[in-house]
C-alpha positions in Angstrom: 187.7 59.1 -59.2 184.4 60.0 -58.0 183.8 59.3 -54.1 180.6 59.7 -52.6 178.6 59.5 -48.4 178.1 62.5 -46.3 180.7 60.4 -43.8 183.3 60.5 -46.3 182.2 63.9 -47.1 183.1 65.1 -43.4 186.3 62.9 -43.2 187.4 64.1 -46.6 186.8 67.7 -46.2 188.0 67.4 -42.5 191.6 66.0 -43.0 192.4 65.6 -46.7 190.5 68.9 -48.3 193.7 69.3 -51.0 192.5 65.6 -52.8 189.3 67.7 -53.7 189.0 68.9 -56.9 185.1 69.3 -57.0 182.3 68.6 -54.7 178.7 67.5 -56.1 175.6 68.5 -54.3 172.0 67.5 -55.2 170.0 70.9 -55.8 168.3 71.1 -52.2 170.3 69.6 -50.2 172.8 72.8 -50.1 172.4 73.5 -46.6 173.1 70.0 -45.4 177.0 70.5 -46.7 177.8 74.1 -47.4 178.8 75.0 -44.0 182.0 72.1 -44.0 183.2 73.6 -47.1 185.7 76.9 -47.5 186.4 76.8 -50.9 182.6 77.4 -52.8 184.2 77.1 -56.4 184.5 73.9 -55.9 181.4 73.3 -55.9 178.9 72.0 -58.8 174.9 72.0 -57.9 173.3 68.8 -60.0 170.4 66.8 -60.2 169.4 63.1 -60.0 170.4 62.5 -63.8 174.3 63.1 -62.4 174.1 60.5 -59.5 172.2 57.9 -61.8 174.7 58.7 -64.3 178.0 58.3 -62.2 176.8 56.2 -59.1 173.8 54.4 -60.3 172.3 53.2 -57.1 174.8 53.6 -54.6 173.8 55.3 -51.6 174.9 58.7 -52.1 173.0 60.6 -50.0 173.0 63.4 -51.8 176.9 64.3 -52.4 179.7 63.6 -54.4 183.5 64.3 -54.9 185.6 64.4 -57.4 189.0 63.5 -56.1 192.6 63.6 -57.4 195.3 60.3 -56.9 194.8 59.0 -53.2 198.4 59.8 -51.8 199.9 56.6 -50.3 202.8 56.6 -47.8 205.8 55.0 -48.9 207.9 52.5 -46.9 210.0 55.1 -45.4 207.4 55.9 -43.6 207.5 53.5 -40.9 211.3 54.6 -39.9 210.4 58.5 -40.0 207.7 57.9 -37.9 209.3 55.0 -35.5 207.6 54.8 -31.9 208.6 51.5 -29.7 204.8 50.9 -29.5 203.5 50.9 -32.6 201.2 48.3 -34.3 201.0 48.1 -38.6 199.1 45.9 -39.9 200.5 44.3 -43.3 197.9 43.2 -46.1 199.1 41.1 -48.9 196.9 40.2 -51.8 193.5 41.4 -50.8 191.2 41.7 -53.7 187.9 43.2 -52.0 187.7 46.5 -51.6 184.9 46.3 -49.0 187.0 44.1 -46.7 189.6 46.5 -47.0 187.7 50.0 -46.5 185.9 47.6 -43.4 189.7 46.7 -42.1 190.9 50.3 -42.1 187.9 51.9 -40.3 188.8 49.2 -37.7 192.3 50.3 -37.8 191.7 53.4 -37.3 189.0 53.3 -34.9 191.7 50.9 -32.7 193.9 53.8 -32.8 196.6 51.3 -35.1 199.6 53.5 -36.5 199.2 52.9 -39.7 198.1 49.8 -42.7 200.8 48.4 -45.4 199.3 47.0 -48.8 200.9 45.5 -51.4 201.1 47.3 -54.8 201.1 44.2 -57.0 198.6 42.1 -55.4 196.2 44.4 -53.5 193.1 46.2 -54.1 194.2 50.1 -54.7 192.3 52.6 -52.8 188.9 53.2 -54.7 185.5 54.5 -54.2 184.0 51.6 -52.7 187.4 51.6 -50.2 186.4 55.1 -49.1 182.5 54.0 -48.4 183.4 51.0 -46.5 185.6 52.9 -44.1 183.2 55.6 -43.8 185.8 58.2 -44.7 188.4 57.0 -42.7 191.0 56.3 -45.4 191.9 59.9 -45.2 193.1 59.9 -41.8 194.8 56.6 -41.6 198.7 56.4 -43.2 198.5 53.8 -46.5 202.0 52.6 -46.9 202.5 50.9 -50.1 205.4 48.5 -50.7 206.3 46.7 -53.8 209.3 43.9 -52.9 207.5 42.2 -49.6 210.4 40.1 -48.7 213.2 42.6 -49.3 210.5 44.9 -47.0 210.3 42.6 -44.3 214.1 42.6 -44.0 214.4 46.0 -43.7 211.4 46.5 -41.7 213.2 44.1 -39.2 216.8 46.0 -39.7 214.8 49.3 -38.1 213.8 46.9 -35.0 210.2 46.7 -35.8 209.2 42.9 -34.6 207.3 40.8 -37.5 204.6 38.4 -37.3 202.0 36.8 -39.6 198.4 35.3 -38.7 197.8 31.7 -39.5 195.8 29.2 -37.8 198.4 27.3 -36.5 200.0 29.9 -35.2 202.8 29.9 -32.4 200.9 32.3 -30.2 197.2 31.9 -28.9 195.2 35.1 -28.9 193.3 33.7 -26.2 196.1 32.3 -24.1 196.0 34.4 -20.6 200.0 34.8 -21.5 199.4 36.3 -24.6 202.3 39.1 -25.1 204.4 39.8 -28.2 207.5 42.0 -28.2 207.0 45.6 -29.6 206.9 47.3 -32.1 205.2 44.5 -34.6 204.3 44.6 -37.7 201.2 41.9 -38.8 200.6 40.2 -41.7 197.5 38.8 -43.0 196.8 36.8 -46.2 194.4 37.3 -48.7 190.6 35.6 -48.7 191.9 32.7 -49.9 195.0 31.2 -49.6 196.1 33.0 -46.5 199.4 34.5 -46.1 202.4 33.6 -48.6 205.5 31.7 -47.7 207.6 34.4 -48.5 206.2 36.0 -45.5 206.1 32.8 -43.2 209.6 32.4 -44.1 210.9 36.2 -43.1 209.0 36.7 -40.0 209.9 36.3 -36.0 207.0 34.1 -35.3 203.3 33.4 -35.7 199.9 33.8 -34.0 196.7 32.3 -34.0 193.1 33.2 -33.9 191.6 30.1 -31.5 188.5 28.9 -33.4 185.6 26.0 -32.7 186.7 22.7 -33.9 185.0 22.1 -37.7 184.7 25.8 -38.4 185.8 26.9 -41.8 187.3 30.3 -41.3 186.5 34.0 -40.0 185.9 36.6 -42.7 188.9 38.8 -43.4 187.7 41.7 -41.9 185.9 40.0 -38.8 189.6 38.2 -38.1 191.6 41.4 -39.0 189.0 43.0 -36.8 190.1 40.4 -33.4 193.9 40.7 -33.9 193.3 44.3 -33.9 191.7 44.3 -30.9 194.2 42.1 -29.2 197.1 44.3 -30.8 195.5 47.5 -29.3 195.7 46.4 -26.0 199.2 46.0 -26.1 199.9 49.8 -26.5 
C-alpha cells in the first residue's frame, strides 16, 4: 500500500517507522525530508512519472511510502489497557474512508483512548484513511472486532459502560445534566441506516445529538466530531 502527505510522512516516520518498507522522494525535494529519516536505504529518489503513475492527482506533495499491513489492535486490547476514564468510540459499518481518517484525527486530537471498527462491515485502513487523518492513524490504537454482539457482552463483563448514538436518544448532549457513568464505550452507525439493533439491544442506554426541528441529519464525522467533544470533557 502506497501512502502519501508530508503530515503522514512526519506521523509515520515519528511513531510507526517499522510499517516502512520504502520512502519515495521527488528528485529535489531531498532536503525537505531527509533529516526525519534514519534509515537512507529506504529510500528511492523518483520523478513525476512515479507519482502520476501510483497517485495520479492526489496531493502528494512530493513523498510517498510504501507500507507493510497496518497493525490493528485486537479486542483484548481494551482490558490490557483498562483506565476508569476512558472513552472508545465504536464504528459499525462505515464505508467512507474519508469520514473515517476525518473521525480518527478528531479522536485523536480529543485525546480519546482508542477507536473500534468492525472487520466485516467497515472501511479497512487505506491510503485515503491515512490522508484524511493527516497521519494520525499511526498514533491512535485501531481495535478490530469481528462478533459485535458477543463483543459488547464482554466489553460490558470488564465494567466498561456501553452506549450508542441515535436521535432519540435517552440522554441530551445539551442537557445542563448531561453525565454518563465511566468508562463508556460509543457506538455510532453507518451513513445510512444508523446504528444496528444488535447494538441497540446490548447496550446500557442511549444519547442524542439535539438538532433543529426539519433538519435531515449531521455528517458522520461532523456528529462523531460533537459526541467527542462532549465525551472529552468527561475525563
Amino acid at each position: 500500500m502506497i501512502v502519501y502527505g508530508k503530515n503522514v510522512f512526519i506521523e509515520t516516520i515519528k511513531n510507526n517507522p517499522n510499517l516502512i518498507s520504502k520512502i519515495f522522494i521527488k528528485k529535489g525535494s531531498e532536503r525537505d525530508f531527509l533529516p526525519f529519516i534514519n534509515n537512507k536505504e529506504k529510500i528511492y529518489t523518483v520523478d513525476n512519472k512515479f507519482f502520476q503513475e501510483n497517485l495520479g492527482k492526489k496531493k502528494h506533495q512530493n513523498i510517498a511510502l510504501e507500507i507493510n499491513n497496518f497493525p490493528l489492535r485486537d479486542y483484548k486490547y481494551l482490558k490490557n489497557n483498562f483506565k476508569t476514564n476512558n472513552i472508545f468510540l465504536l464504528l459499525d459499518s462505515i464505508k467512507d474512508p474519508q469520514n473515517l481518517g476525518s473521525i480518527i484525527r478528531t479522536a485523536y486530537g480529543l485525546n480519546i483512548d482508542g477507536l473500534i471498527i468492525t472487520k466485516d462491515r467497515t472501511v479497512g485502513i487505506t491510503p485515503v484513511v491515512f490522508s484524511a487523518s493527516s497521519g494520525y492513524v499511526n498514533s491512535l490504537p485501531i481495535i478490530q472486532i469481528t462478533n459485535p454482539a458477543n463483543m459488547i457482552k464482554i466489553f460490558k463483563e470488564w465494567t466498561y459502560w456501553t452506549c450508542y448514538v441515535d436521535m432519540n436518544g435517552e440522554k441530551n448532549i445539551k442537557s445542563d445534566d448531561f453525565n454518563i457513568p465511566m468508562p463508556v464505550i460509543a457506538v455510532m452507525g453507518s451513513e445510512g441506516s444508523g446504528v444496528r439493533q444488535i447494538y441497540k439491544k446490548k447496550c446500557d442506554f442511549s444519547i442524542q445529538i439535539p438538532q433543529k426541528e426539519g433538519f435531515d441529519s449531521f455528517n458522520l464525522s461532523v456528529a462523531s466530531s460533537i459526541i467527542l467533544w462532549e465525551l472529552s470533557k468527561l475525563k
